[in-house]
matplotlib code that plots the C-alpha trace (Angstrom):
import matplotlib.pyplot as plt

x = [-24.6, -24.0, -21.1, -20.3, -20.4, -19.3, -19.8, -22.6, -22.4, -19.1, -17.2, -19.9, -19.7, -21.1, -22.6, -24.6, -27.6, -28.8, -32.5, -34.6, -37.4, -39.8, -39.2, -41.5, -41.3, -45.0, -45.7, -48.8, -50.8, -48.9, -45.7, -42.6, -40.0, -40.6, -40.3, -41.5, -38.4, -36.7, -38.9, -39.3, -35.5, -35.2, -38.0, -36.3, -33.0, -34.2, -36.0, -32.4, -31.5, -28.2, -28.4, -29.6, -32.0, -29.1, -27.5, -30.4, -30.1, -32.1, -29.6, -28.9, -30.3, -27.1, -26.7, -26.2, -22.4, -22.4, -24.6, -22.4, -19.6, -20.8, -23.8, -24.0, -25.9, -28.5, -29.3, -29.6, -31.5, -33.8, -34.6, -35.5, -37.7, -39.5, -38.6, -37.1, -39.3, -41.5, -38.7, -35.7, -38.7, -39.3, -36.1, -35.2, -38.3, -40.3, -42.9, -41.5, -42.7, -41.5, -41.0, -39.3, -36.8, -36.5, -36.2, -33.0, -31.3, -31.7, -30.7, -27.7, -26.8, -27.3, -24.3, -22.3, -23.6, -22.0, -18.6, -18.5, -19.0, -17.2, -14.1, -15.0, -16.7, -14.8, -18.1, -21.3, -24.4, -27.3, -30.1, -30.9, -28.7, -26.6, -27.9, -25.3, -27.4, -27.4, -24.8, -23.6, -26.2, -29.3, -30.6, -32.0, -33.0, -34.9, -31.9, -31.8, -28.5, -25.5, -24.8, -21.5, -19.9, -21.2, -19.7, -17.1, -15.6, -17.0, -14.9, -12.0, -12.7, -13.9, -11.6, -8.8, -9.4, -6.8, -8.3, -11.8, -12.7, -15.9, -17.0, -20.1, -22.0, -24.9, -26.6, -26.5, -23.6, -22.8, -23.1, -23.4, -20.3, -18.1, -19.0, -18.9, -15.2, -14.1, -10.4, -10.4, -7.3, -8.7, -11.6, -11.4, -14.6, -15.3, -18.6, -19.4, -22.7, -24.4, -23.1, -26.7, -28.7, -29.4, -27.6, -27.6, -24.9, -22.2, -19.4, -16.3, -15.2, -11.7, -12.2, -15.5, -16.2, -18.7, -21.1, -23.1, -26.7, -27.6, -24.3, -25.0, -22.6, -19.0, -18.3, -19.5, -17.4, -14.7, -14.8, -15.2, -12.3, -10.6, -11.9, -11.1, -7.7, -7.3, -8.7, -6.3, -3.4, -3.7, -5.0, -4.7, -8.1, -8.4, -12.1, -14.3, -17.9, -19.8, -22.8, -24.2, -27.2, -29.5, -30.4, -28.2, -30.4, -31.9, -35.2, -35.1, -37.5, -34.2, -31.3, -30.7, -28.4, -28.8, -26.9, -28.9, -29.4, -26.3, -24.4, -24.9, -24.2, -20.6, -20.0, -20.5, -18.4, -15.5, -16.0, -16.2, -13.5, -11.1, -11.6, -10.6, -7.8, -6.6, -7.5, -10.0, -13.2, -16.2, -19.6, -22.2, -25.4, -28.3, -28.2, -31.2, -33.4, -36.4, -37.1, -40.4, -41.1, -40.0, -39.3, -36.8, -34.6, -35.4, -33.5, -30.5, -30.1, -30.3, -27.9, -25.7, -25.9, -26.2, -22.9, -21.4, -21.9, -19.5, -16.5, -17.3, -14.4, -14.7, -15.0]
y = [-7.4, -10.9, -10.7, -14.3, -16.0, -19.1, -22.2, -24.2, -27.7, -29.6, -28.9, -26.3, -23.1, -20.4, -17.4, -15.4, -13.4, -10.6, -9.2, -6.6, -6.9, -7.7, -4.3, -2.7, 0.8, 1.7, 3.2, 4.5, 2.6, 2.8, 3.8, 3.2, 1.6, -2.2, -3.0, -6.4, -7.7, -8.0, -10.4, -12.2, -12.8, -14.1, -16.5, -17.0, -18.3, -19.9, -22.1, -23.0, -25.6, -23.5, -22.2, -23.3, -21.5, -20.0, -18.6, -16.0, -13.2, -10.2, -7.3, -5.1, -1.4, 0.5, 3.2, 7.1, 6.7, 4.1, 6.4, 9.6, 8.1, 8.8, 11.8, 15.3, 15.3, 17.3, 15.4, 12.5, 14.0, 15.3, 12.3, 10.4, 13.2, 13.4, 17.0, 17.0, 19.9, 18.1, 19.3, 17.1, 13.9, 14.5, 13.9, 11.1, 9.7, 8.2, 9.6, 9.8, 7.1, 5.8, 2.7, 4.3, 5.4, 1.6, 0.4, 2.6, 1.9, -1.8, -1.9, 0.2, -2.3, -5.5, -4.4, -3.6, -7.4, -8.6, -7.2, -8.4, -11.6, -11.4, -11.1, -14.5, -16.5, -15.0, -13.3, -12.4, -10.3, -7.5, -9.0, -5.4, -2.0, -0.6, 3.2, 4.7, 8.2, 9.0, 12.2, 13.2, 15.2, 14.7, 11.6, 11.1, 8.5, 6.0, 6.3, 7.4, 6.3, 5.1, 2.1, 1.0, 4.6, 3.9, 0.2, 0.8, 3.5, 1.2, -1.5, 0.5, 1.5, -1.6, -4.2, -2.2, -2.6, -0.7, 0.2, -0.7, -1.0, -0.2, -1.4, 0.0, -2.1, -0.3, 1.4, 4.8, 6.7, 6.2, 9.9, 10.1, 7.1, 9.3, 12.6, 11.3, 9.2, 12.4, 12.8, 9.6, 7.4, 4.7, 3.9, 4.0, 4.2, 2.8, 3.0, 1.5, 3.1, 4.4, 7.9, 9.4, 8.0, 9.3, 11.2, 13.6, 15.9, 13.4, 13.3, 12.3, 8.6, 7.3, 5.9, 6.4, 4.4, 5.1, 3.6, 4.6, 3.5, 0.4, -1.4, -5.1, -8.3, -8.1, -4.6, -4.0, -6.9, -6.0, -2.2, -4.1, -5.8, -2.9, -0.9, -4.4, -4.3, -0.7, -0.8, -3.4, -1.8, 1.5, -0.2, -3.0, -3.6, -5.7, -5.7, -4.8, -3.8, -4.7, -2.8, -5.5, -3.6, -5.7, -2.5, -3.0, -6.0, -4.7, -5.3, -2.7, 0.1, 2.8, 0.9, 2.3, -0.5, -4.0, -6.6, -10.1, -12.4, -14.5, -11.7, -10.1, -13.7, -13.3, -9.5, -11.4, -14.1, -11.5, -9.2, -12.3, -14.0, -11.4, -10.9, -14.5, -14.3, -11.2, -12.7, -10.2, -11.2, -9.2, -7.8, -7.3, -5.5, -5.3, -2.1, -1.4, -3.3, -2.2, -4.8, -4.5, -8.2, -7.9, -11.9, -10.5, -8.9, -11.2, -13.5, -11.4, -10.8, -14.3, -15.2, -12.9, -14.7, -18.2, -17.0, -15.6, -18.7, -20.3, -18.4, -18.8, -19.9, -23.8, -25.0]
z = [8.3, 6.7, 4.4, 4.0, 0.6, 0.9, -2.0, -1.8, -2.5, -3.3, -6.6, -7.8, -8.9, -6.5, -8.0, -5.6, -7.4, -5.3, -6.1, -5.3, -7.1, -3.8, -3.2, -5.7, -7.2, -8.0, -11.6, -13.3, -15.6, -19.1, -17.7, -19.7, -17.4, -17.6, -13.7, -14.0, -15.9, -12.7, -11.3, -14.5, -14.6, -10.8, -11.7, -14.7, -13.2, -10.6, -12.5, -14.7, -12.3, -12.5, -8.6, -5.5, -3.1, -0.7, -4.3, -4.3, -2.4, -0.8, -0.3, 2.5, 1.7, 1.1, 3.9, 3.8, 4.2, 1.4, -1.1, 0.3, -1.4, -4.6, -3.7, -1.9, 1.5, 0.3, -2.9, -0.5, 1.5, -0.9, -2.1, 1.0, 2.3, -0.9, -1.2, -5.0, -7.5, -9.9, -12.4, -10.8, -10.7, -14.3, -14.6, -12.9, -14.6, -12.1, -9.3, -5.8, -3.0, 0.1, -2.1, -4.7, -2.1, -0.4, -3.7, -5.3, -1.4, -2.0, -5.3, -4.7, -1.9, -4.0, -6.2, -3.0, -1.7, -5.6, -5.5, -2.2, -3.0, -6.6, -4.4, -3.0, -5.5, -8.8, -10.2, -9.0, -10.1, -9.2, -11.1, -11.1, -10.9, -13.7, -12.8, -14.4, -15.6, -11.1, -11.0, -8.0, -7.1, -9.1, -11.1, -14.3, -16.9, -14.5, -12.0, -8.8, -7.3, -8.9, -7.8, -9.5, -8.3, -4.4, -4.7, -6.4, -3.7, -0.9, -1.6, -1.7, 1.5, 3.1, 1.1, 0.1, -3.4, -5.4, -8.7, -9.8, -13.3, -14.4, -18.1, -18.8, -22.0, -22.0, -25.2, -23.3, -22.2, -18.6, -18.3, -14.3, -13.6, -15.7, -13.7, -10.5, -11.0, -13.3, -12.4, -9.9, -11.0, -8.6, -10.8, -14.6, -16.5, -20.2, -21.7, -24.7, -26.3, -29.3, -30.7, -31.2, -28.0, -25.0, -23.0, -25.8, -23.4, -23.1, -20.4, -20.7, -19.5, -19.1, -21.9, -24.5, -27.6, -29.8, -31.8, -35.1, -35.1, -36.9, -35.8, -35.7, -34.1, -36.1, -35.5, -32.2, -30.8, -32.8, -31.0, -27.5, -28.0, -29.0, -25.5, -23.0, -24.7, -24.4, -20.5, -19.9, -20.8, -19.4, -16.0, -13.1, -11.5, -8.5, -9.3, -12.8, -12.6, -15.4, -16.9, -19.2, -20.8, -23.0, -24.8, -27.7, -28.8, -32.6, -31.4, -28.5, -28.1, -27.1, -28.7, -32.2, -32.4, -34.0, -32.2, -32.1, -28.7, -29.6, -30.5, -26.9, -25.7, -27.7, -25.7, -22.1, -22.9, -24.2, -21.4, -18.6, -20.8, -20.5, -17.2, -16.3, -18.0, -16.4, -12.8, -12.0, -10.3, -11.9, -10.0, -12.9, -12.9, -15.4, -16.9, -19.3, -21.3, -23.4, -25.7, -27.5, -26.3, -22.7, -23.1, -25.3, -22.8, -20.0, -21.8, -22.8, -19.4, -18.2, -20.6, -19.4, -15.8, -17.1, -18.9, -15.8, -14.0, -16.2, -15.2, -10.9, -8.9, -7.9, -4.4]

ax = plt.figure().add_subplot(projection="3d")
ax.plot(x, y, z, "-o")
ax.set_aspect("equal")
plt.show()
């Protein structure tokens, strides 16, 4: 397995993007979940001028010792032989494939591939991920895996990462993260989401803040700040894993809250910001998105990259 990341290019800024939208989940006609916003966003950013070919990055599928880190054997197992009751697939949200299975392994394994190489570079992302609804052993809410819970305890395990911090900015509680870590003092969990969205049976985090609907720019940064300062204090990551939904944005279709583009370019550049200034490289993965124009959240998430990108260590 390749786990270099080294810079590319004198004096740049090396962010590594790791993608795995050429391995594609198929959905019915009409279906929901909109899959092609992850191809749209590595077309998007490769087109900035902001990376170079080498910065883009197919990832490893994560393993079953990887995913058993964060899932029971038989859930695994379950999965990859296709054998979950039409109950458990309704549930997860998707139909079951071979591909489907490829395609939760390899987006697990691009946010291991990004913490790796946040350790190196000073950020990285998964220009996918964010599956934070996965419990330990069943999914739910267009998640299969969890992918910041299996890289999280990975690199503990292969780096010998202290504590991990995992910031969750998604519009939805990051129900399965929270269960999984649940009394685990290596990884704390915050989750920043709206107080009447889905999951509708919260867990609880390390630490939870919650929003009413409707909330708009001023007091939804003002509540991050509140949740970084409060993550910060109570502790010392050696690495943060950041769930930068763009389903907050006003005009999303499962939001309920009404931040604007620049005001979810403001939340990256607080969350990245005081990051840097705590010394802690950051690993970040999309999280949702269901913008009414899919252009919509394209671009939040490319902003959050483009953003990113300003905070990489220089060669």
């Amino acid at each position: 397995m390749d786990r270099t990341c080294l810079a590319v290019g004198t004096g740049a800024a090396a962010v590594k993007l790791h993608y795995a939208d050429t391995f594609v989940l198929p959905l019915p006609p009409g279906h929901r979940f909109p899959m092609e916003k992850y191809a749209r966003l590595r077309e998007r950013l490769a087109a900035s001028g902001r990376f170079t070919p080498g910065d883009l990055r197919i990832p490893a599928a994560a393993d079953d010792d990887q995913i058993g880190r964060a899932h029971v054997g038989t859930y695994l197992r379950q999965v990859c032989e296709g054998t979950l009751d039409r109950q458990a697939m309704r549930r997860i949200g998707f139909p079951w494939s071979p591909a489907m299975v490829e395609r939760s392994r390899r987006s697990a394994g691009a946010t291991i591939a990004a913490c790796r190489c946040a350790l190196e570079d000073g950020v990285s992302a998964n220009l996918a991920g964010g599956t934070h609804h996965a419990h330990r052993d069943f999914g739910a809410g267009f998640c299969v895996f969890n992918d910041a819970a299996i890289a999280a305890r990975q690199m503990q395990a292969e780096a010998g990462i202290g504590q991990v911090a995992i910031i969750d900015c998604d519009v939805h509680q990051g129900d399965g993260t929270a269960a999984i870590l649940a009394g685990d003092r290596s990884v704390f969990t915050f989750s920043l989401h709206g107080a009447h969205n889905f999951p509708f049976d919260k867990q609880q985090s390390d630490l939870d803040l919650e929003l009413a609907d409707g909330v708009g720019d001023d007091h939804y940064l003002e509540v991050l700040a509140y949740g970084l300062d409060q993550v910060f204090a109570r502790c010392v990551p050696e690495l943060v894993i950041y769930l930068a939904g763009a389903d907050p944005y006003a005009d999303d279709r499962l939001g309920r809250l009404s931040l604007s583009i620049e005001g979810l370019q403001a939340r990256d550049r607080l969350v990245l910001g005081r990051c840097a200034d705590e010394g802690v490289p950051v690993a970040l993965a999309m999280a949702g998105g269901y913008g009414r124009d899919i252009g919509h959240t394209v671009e939040i998430h490319a902003n959050t990259v483009l953003t990113a990108a300003g905070f990489a260590r220089r060669s």
